[in-house]
N, CA, C and O atoms as a Tinker XYZ file with bonds, in Angstrom:
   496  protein
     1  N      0.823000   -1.190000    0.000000    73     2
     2  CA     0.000000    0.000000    0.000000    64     1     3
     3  C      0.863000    1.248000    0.000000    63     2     4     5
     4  O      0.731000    2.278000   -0.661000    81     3
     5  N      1.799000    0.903000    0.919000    73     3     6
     6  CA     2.860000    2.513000    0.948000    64     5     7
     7  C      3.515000    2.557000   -0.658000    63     6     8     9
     8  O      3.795000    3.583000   -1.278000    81     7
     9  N      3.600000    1.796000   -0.917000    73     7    10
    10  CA     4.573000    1.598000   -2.222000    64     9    11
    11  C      3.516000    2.031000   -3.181000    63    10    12    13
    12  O      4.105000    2.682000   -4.045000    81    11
    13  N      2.314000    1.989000   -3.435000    73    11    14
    14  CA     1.538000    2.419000   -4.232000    64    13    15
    15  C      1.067000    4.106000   -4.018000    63    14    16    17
    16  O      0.855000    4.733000   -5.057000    81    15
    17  N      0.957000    4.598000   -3.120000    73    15    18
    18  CA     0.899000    5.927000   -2.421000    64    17    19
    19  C      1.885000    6.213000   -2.983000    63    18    20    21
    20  O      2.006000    6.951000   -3.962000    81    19
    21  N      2.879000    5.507000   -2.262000    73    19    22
    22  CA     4.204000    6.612000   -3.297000    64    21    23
    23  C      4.490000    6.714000   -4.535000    63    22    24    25
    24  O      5.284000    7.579000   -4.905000    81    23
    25  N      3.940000    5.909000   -5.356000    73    23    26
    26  CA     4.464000    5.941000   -6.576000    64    25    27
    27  C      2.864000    7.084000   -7.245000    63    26    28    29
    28  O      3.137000    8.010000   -8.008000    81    27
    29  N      1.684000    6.893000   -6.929000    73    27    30
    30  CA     0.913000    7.980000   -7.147000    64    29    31
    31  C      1.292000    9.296000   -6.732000    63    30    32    33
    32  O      1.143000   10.182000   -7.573000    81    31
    33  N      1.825000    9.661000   -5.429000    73    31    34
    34  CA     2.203000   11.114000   -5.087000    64    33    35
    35  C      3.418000   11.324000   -5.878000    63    34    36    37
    36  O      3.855000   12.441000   -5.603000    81    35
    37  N      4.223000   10.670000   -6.828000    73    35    38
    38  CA     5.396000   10.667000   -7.373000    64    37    39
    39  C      4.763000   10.767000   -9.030000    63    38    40    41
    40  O      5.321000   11.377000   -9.942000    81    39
    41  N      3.719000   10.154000   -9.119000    73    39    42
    42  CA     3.319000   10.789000  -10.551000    64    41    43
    43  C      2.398000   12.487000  -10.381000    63    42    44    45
    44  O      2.458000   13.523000  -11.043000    81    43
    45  N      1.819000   12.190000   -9.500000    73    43    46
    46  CA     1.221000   13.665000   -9.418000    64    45    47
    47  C      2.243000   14.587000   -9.112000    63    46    48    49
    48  O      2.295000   15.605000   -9.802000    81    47
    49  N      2.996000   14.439000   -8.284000    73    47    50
    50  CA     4.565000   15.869000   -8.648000    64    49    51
    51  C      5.247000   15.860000  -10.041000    63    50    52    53
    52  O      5.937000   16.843000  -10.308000    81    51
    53  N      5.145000   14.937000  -10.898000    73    51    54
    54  CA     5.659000   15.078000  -11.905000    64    53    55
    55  C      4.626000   15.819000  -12.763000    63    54    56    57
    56  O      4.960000   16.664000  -13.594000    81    55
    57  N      2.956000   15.349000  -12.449000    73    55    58
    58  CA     2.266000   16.350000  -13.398000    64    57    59
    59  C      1.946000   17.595000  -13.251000    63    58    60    61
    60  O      1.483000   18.346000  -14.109000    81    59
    61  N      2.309000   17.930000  -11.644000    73    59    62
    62  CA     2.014000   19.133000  -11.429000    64    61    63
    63  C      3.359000   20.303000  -11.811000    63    62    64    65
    64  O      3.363000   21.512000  -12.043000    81    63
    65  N      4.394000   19.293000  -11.740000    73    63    66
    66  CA     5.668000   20.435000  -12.203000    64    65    67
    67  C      5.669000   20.894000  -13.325000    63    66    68    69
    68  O      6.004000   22.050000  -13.584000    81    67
    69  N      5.174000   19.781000  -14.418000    73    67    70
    70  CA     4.795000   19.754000  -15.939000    64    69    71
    71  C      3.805000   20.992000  -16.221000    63    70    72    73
    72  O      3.998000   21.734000  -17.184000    81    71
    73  N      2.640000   21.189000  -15.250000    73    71    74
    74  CA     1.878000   22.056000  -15.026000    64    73    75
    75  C      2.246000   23.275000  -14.769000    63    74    76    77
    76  O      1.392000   24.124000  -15.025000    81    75
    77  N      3.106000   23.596000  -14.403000    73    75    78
    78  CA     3.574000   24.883000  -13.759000    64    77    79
    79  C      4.200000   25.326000  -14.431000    63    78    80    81
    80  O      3.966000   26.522000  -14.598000    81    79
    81  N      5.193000   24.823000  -15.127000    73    79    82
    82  CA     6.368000   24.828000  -16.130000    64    81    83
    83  C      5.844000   25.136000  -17.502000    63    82    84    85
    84  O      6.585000   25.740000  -18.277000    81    83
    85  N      4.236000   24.660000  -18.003000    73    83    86
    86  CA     3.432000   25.241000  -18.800000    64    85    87
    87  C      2.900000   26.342000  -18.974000    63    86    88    89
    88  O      2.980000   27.036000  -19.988000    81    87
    89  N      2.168000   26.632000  -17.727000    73    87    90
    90  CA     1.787000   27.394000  -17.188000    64    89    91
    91  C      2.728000   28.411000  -17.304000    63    90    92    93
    92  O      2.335000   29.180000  -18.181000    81    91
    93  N      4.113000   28.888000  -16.684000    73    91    94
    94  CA     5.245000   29.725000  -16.862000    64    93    95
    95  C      5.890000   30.333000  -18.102000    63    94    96    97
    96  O      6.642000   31.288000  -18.297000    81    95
    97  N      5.282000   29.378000  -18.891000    73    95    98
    98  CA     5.652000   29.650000  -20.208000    64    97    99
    99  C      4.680000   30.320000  -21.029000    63    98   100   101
   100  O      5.113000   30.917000  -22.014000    81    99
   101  N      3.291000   30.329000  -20.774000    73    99   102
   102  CA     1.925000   30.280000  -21.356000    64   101   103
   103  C      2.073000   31.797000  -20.969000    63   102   104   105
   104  O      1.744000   32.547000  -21.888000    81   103
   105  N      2.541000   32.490000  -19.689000    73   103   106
   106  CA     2.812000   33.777000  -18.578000    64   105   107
   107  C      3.567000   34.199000  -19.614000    63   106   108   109
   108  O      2.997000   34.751000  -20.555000    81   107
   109  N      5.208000   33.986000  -19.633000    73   107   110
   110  CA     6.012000   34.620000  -20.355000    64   109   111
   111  C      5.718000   34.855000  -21.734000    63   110   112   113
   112  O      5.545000   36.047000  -21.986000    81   111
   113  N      5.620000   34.153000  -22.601000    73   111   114
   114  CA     4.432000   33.872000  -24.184000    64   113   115
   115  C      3.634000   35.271000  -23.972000    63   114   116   117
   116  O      3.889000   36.295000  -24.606000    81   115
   117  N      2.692000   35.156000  -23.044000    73   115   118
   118  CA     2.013000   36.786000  -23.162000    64   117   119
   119  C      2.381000   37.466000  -23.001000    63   118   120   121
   120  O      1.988000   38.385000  -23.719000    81   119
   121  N      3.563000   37.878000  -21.895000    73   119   122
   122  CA     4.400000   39.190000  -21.328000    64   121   123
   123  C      5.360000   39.618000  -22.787000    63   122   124   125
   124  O      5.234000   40.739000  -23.280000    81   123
   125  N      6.107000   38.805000  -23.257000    73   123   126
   126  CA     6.807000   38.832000  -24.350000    64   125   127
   127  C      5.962000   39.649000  -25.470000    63   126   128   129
   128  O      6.429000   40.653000  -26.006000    81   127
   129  N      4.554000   39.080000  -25.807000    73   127   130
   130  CA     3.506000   39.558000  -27.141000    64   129   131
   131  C      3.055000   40.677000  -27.168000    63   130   132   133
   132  O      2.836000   41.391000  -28.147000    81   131
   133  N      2.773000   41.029000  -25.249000    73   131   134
   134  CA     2.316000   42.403000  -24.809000    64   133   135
   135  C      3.624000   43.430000  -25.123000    63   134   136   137
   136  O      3.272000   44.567000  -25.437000    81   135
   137  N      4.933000   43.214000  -25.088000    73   135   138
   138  CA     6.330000   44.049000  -24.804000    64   137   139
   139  C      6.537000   44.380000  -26.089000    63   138   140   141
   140  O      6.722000   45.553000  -26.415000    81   139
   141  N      6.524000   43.080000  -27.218000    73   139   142
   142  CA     6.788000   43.395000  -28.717000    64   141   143
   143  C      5.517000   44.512000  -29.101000    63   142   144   145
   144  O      5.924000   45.512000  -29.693000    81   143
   145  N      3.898000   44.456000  -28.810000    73   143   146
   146  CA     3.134000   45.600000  -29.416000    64   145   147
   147  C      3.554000   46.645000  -28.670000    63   146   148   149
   148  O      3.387000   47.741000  -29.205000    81   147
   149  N      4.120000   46.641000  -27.440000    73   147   150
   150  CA     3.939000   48.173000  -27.030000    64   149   151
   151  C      4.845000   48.503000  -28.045000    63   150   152   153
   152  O      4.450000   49.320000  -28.876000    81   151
   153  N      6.274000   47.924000  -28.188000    73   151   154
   154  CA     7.209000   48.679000  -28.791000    64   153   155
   155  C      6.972000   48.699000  -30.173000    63   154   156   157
   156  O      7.427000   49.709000  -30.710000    81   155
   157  N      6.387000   47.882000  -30.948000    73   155   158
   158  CA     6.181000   48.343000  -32.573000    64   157   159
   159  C      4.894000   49.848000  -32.277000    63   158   160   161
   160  O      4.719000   50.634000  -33.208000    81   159
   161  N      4.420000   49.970000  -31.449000    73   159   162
   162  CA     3.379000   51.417000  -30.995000    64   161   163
   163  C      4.304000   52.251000  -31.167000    63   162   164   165
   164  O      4.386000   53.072000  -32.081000    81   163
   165  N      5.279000   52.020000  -30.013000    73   163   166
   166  CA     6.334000   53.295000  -29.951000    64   165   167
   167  C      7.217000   53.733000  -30.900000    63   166   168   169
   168  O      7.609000   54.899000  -30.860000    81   167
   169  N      7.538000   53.083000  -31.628000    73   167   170
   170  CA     8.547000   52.964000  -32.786000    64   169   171
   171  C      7.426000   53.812000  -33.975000    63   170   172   173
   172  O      7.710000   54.818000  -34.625000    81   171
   173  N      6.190000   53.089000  -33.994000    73   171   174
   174  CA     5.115000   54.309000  -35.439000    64   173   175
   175  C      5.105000   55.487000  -34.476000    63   174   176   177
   176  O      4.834000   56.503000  -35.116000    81   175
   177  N      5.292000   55.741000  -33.210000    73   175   178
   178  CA     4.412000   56.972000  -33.244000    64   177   179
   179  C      5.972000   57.920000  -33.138000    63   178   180   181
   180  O      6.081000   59.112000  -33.427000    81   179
   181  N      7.108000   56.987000  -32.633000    73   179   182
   182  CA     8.374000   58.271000  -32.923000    64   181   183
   183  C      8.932000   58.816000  -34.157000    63   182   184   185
   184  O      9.623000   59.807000  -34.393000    81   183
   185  N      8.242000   57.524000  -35.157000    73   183   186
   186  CA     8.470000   58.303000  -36.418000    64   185   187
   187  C      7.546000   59.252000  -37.047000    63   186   188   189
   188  O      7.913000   60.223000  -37.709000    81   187
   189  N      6.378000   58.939000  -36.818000    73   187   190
   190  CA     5.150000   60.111000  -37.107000    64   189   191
   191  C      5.860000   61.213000  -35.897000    63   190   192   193
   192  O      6.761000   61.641000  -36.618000    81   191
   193  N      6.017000   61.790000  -34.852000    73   191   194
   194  CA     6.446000   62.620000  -34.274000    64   193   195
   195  C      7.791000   63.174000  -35.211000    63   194   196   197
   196  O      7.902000   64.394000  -35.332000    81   195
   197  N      8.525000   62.532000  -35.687000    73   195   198
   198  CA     9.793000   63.422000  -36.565000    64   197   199
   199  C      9.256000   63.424000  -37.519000    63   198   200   201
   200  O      9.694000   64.450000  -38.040000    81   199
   201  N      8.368000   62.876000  -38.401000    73   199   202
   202  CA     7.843000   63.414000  -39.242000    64   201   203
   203  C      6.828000   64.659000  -39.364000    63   202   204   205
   204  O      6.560000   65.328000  -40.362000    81   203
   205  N      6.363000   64.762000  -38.095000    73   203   206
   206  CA     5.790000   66.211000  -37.525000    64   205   207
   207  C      6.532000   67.283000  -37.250000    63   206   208   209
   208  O      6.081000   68.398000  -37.513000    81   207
   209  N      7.802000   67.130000  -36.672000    73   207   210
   210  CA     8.687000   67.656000  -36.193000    64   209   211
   211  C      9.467000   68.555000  -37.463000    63   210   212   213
   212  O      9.714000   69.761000  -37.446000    81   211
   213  N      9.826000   67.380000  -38.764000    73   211   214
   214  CA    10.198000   67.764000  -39.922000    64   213   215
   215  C      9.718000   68.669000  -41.206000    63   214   216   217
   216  O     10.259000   69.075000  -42.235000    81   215
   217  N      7.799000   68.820000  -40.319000    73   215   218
   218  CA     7.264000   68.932000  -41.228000    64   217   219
   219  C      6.982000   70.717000  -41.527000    63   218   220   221
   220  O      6.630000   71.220000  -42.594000    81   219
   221  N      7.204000   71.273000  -40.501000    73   219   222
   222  CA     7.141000   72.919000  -39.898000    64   221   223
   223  C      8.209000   73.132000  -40.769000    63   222   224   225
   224  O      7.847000   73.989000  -41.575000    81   223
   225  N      9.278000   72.791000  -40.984000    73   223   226
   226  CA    10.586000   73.615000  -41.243000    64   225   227
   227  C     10.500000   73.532000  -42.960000    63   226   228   229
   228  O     10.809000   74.443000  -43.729000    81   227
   229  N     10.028000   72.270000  -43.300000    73   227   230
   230  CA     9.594000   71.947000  -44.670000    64   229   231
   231  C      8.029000   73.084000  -45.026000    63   230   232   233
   232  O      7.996000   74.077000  -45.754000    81   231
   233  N      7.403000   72.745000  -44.578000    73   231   234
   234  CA     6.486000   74.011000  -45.079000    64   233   235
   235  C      7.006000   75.705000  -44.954000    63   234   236   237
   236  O      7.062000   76.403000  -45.967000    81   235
   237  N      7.289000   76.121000  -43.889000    73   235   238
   238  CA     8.209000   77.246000  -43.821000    64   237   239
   239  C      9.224000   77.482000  -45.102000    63   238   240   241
   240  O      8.862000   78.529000  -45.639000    81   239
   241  N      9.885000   77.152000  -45.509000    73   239   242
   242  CA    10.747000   77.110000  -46.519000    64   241   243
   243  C      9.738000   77.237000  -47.943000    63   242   244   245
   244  O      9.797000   78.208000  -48.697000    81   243
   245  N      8.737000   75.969000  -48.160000    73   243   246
   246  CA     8.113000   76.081000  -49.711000    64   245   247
   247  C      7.350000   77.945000  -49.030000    63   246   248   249
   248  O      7.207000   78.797000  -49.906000    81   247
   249  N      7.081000   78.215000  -48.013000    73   247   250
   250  CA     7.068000   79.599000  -47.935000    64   249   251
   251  C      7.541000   80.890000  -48.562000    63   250   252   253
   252  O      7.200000   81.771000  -49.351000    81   251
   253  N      8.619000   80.461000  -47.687000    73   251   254
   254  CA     9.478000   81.621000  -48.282000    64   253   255
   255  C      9.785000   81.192000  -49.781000    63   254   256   257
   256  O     10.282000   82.152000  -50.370000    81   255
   257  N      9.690000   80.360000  -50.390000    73   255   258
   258  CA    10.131000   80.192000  -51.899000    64   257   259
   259  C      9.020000   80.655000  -52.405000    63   258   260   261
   260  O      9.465000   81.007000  -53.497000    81   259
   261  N      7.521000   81.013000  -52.449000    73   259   262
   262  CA     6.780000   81.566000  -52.746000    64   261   263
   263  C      6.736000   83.039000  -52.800000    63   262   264   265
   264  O      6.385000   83.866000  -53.641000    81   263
   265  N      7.241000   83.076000  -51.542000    73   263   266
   266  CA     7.147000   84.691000  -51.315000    64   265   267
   267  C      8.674000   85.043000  -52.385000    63   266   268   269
   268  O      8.519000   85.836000  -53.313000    81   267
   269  N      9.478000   84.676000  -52.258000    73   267   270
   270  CA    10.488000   84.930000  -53.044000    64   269   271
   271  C     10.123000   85.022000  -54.390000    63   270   272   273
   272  O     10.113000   86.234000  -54.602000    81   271
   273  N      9.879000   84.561000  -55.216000    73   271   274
   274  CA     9.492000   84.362000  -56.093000    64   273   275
   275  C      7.875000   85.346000  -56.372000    63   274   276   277
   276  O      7.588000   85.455000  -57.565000    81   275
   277  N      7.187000   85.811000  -55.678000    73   275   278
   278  CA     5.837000   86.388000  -55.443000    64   277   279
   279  C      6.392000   87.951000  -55.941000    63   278   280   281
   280  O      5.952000   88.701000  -56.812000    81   279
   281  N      7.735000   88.122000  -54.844000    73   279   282
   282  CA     8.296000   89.154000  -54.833000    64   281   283
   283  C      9.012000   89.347000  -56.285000    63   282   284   285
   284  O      8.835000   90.410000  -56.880000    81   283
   285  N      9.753000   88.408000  -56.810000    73   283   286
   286  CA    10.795000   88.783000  -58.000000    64   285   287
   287  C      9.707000   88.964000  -59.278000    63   286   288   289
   288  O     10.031000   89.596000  -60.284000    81   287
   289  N      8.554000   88.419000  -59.145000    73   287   290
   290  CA     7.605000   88.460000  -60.421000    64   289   291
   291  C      6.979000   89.698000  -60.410000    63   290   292   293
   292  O      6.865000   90.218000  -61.521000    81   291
   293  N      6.422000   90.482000  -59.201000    73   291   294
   294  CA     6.055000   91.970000  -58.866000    64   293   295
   295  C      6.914000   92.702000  -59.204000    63   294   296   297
   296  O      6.491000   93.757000  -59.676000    81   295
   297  N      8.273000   92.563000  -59.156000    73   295   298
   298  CA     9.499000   93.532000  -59.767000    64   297   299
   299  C     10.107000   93.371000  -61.073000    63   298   300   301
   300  O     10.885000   94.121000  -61.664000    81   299
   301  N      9.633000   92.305000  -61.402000    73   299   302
   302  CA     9.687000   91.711000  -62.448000    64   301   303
   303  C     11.620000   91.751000  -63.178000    63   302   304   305
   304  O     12.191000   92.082000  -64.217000    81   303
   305  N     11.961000   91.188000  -61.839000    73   303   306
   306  CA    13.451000   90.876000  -61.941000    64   305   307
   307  C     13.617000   89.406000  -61.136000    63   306   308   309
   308  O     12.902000   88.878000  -60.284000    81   307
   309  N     14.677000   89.044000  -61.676000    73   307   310
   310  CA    15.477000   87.754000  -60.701000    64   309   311
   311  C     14.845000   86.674000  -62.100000    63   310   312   313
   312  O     14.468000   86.916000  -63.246000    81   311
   313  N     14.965000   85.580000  -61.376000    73   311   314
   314  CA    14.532000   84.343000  -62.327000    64   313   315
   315  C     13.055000   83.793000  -62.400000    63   314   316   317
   316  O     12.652000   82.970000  -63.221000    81   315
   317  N     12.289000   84.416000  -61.358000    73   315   318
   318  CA    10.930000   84.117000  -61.533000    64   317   319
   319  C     10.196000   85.491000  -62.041000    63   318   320   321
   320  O      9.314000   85.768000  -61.228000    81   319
   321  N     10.250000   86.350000  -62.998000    73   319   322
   322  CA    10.572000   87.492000  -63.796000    64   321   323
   323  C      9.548000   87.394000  -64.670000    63   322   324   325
   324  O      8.647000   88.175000  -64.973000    81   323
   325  N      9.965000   85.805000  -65.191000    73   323   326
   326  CA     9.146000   85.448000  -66.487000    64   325   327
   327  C      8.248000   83.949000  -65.962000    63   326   328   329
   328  O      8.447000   83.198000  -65.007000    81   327
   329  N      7.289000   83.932000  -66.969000    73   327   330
   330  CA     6.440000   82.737000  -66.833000    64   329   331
   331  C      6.773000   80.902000  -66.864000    63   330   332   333
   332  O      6.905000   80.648000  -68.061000    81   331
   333  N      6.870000   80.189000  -66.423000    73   331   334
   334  CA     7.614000   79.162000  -66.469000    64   333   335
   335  C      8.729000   79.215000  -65.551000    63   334   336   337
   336  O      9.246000   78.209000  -65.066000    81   335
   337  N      9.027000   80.188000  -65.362000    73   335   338
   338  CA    10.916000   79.984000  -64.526000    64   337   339
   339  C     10.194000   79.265000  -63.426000    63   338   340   341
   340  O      9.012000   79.070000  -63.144000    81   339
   341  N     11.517000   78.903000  -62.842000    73   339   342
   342  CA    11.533000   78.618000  -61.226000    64   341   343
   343  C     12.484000   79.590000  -60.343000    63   342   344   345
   344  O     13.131000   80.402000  -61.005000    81   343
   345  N     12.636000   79.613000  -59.098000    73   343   346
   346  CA    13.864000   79.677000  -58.460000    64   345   347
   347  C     14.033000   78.888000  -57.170000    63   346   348   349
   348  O     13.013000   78.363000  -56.724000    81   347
   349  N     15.019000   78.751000  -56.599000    73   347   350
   350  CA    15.188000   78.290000  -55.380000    64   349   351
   351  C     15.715000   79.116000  -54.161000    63   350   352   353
   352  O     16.227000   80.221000  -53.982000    81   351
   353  N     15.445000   78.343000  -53.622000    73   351   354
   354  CA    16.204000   79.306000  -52.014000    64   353   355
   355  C     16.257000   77.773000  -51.043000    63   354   356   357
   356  O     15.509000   76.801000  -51.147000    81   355
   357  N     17.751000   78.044000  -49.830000    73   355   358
   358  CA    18.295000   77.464000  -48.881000    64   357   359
   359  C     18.512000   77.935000  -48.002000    63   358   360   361
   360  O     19.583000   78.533000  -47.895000    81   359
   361  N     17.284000   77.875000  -46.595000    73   359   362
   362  CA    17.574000   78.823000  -45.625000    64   361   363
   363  C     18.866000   77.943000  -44.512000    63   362   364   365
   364  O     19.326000   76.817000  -44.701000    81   363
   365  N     19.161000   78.801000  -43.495000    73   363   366
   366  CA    20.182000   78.423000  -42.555000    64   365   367
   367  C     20.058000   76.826000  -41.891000    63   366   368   369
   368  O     20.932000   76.014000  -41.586000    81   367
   369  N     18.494000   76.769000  -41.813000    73   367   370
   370  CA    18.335000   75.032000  -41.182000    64   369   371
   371  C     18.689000   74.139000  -42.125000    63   370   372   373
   372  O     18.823000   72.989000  -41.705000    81   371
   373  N     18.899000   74.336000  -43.379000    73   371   374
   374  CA    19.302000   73.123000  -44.465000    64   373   375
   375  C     17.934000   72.758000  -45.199000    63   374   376   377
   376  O     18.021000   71.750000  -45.901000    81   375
   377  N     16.808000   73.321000  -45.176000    73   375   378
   378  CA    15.389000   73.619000  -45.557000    64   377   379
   379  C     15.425000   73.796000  -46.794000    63   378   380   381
   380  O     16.645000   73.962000  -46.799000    81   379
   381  N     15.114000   73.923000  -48.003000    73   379   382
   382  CA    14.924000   74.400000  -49.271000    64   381   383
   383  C     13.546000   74.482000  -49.859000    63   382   384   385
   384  O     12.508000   74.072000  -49.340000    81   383
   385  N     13.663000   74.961000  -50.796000    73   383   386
   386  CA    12.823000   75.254000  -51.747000    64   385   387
   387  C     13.020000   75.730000  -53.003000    63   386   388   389
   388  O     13.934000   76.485000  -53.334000    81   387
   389  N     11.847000   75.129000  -53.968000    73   387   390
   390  CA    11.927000   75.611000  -55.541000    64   389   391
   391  C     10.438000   75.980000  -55.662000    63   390   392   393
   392  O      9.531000   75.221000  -55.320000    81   391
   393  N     10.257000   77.237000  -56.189000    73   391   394
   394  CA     9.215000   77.867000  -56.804000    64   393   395
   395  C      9.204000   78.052000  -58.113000    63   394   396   397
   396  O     10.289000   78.284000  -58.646000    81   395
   397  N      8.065000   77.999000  -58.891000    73   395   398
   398  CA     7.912000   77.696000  -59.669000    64   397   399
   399  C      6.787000   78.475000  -60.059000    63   398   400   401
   400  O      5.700000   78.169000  -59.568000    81   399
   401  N      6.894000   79.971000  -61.308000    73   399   402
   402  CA     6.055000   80.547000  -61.786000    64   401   403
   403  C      4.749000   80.024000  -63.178000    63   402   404   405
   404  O      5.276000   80.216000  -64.274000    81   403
   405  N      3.493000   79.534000  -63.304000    73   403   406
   406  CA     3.001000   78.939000  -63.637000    64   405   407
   407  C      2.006000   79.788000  -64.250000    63   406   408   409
   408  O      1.312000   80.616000  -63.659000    81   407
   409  N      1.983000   79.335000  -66.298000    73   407   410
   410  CA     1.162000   80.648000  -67.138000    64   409   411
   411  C     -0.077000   81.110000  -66.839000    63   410   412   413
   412  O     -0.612000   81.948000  -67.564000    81   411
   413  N     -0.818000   80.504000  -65.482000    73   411   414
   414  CA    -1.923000   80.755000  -65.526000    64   413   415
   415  C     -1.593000   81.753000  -64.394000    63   414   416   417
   416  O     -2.615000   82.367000  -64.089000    81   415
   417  N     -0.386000   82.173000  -63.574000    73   415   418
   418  CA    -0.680000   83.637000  -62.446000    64   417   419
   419  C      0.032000   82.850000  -61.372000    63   418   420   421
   420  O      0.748000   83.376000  -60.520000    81   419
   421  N     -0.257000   81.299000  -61.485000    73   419   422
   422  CA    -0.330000   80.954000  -59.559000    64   421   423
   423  C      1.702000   80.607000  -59.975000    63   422   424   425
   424  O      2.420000   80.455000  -60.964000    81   423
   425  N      1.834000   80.645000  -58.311000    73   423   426
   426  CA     3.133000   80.233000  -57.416000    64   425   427
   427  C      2.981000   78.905000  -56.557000    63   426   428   429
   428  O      2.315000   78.806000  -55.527000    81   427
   429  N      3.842000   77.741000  -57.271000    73   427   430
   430  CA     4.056000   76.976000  -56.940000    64   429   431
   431  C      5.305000   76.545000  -55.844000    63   430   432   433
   432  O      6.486000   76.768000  -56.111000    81   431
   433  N      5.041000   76.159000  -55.089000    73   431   434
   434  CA     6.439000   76.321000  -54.206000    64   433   435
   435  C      6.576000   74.954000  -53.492000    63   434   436   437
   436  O      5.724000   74.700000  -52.640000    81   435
   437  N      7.670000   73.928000  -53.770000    73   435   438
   438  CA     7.925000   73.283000  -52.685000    64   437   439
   439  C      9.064000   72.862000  -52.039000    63   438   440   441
   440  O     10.114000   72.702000  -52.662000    81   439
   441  N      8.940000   72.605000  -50.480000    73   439   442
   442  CA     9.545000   72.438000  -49.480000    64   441   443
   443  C      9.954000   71.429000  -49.181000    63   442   444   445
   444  O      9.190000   70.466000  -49.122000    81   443
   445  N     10.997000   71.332000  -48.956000    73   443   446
   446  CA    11.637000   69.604000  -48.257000    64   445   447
   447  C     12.923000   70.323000  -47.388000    63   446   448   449
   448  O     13.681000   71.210000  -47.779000    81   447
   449  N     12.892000   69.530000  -45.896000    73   447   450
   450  CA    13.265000   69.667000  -44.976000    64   449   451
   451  C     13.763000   67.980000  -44.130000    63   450   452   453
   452  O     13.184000   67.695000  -43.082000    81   451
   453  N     14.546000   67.262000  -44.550000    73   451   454
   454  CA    14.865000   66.199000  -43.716000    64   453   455
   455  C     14.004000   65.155000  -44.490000    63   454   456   457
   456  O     13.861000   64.124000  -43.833000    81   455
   457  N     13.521000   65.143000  -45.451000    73   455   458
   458  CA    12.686000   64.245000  -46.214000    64   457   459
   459  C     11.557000   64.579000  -46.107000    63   458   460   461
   460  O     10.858000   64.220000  -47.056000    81   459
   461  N     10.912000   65.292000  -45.108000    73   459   462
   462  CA     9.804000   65.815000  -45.159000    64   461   463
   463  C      9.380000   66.889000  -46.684000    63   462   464   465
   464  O     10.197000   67.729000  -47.062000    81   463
   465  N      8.248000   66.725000  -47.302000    73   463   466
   466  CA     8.440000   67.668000  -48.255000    64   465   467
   467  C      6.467000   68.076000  -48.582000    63   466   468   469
   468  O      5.614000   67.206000  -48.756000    81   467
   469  N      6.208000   69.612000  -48.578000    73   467   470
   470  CA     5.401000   70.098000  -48.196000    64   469   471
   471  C      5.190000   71.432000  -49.021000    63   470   472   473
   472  O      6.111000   72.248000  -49.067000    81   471
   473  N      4.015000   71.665000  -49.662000    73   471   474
   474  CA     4.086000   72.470000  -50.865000    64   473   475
   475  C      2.561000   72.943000  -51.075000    63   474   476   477
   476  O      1.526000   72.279000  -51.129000    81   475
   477  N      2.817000   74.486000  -51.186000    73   475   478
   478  CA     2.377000   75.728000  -50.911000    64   477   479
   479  C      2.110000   76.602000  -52.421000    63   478   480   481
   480  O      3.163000   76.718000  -53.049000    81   479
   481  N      1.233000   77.059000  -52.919000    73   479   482
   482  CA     0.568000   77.366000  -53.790000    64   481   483
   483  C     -0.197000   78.779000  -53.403000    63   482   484   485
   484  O     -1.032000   78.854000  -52.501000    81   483
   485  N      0.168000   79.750000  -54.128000    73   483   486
   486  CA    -0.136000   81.359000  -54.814000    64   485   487
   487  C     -0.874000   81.332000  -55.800000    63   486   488   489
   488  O     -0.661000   80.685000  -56.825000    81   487
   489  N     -2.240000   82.357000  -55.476000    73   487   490
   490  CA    -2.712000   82.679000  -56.360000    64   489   491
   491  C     -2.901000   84.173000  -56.278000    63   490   492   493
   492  O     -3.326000   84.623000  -55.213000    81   491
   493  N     -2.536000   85.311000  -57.652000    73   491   494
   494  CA    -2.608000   86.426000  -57.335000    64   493   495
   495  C     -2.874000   87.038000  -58.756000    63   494   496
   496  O     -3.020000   88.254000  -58.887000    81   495
């Protein structure tokens, strides 16, 4: 009888360790699935944030290439003078822009700033 007791309490510790050891893994398996979405979250939203970040300095710029160009066609000097030209401008942040005078009146202007690129349109 003892010999049978023991060999049952000796299979039930083996199924219960089996159990636990499943169980531990079934725990970690989710902690792991939960850690990978937070961080693919964090990773889209830090690049949408520099792409927000990028995106001010890029519109600012097809700006001023408008106005530049707004200005040289009113004086009717520089390279946007005549219909079709373009010109460009490179402010101090490394920002640019090309404007672009178009036969129907309007000012085309666009901006790229860090890959960001963002473009601004005159009509006058």
């Amino acid at each position: 009888m003892t010999n049978k007791l023991f060999l049952w309490y000796r299979q039930f510790n083996n199924e219960r360790g089996a159990a636990i050891l499943m169980l531990s893994f079934f725990v970690l398996s989710v902690l792991l699935l939960i850690a990978l979405t937070a961080a693919s979250v964090m990773i889209y939203e830090i690049r949408m944030s520099l792409e927000i970040s990028n995106s001010g300095p890029a519109f600012f710029a097809a700006d001023a290439g408008a106005e530049k160009c707004l200005y040289q066609a009113r004086l009717e000097t520089g390279e946007c003078s005549v219909i079709g030209a373009s010109t460009s401008i490179t402010l101090d942040n490394g920002a640019s822009a090309v404007a672009t005078r178009a036969a129907d009146g309007r000012i085309i202007s666009a901006g790229n700033f860090n890959g960001a690129k963002r473009q601004v349109e005159l009509s006058w």
